[in-house]
C-alpha positions in Angstrom: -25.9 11.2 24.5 -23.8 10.1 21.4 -25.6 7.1 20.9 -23.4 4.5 21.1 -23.9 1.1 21.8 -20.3 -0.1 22.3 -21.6 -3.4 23.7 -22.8 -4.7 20.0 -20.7 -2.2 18.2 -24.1 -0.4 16.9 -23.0 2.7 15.5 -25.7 3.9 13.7 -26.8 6.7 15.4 -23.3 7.7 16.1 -21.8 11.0 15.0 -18.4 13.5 15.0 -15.2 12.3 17.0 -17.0 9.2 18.3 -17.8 7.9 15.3 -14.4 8.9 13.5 -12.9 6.8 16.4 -15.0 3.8 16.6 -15.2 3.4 12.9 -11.3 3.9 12.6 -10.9 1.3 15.0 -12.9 -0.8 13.5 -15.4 -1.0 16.4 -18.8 -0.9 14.0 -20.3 -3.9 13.2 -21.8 -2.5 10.1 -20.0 -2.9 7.1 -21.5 -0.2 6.0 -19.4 1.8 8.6 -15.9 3.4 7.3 -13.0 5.6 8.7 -13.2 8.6 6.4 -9.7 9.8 7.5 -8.0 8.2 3.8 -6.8 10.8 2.4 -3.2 12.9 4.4 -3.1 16.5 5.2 -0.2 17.5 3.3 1.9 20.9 3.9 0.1 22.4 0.8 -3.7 21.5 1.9 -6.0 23.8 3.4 -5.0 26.9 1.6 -5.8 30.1 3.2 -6.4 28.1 6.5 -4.4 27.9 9.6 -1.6 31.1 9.2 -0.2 29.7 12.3 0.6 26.5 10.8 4.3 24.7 11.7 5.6 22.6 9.1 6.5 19.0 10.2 7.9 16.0 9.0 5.6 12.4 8.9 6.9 8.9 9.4 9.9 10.2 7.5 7.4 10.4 4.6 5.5 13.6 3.5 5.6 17.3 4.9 2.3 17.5 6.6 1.2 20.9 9.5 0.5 20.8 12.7 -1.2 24.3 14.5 -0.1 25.3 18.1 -3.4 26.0 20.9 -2.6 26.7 23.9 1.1 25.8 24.8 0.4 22.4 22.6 0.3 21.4 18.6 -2.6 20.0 17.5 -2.9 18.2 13.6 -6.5 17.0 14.0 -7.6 18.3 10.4 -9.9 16.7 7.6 -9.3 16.8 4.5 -12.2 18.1 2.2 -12.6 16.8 -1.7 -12.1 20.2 -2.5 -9.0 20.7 -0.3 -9.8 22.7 2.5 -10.0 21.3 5.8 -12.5 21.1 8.8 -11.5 20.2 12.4 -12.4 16.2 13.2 -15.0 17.4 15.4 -16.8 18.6 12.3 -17.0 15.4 10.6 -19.8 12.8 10.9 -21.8 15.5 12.2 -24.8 15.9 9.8 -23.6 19.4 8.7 -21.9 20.0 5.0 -18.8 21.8 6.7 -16.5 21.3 3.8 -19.1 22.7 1.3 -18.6 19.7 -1.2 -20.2 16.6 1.3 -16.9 14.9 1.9 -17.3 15.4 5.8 -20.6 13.5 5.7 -19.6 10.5 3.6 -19.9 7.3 5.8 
């Protein structure tokens, strides 16, 4: 179970890619709740990671990535404080995975 109570918006007990989607959405009540996708993977983040990375253009904006998996391109990265990057899945899960704490910030 992932715990959530989508009827009062309880997200409390709510971890990983359901809480990076309800909280982005703004479906938690608590104000205490926030998205922690702020900050943009850019084409120079996550060094050393992802040597099958495709360079793309955003919103006519920035030079971000995007890494092809199985006959599709996926660009569902996190950026750490320190710069490297975990997958979403990795975030909001009680683990350190980025080493500094940023993927457990809430």
């Amino acid at each position: 179970s992932s715990g959530i109570n989508a009827e009062y918006g309880n997200c409390d007990y709510t971890f990983g890619e359901a809480y990076l989607l309800l909280s982005c959405i703004g479906q938690c009540q608590s104000s205490e709740s926030k998205c922690p996708l702020t900050r943009a993977v850019r084409y120079d983040n996550c060094s050393g990671q992802y040597s099958n990375r495709v360079y793309t253009l955003t919103n006519n904006d920035y030079l971000t990535f995007v890494t092809p998996s199985r006959g599709q391109y996926h660009n569902n990265y996190f950026l750490c404080k320190n710069n490297g990057c975990v997958s979403y899945q990795k975030v909001c899960d009680l683990v350190d995975d980025c080493g500094d704490g940023s993927d457990e910030e809430m």
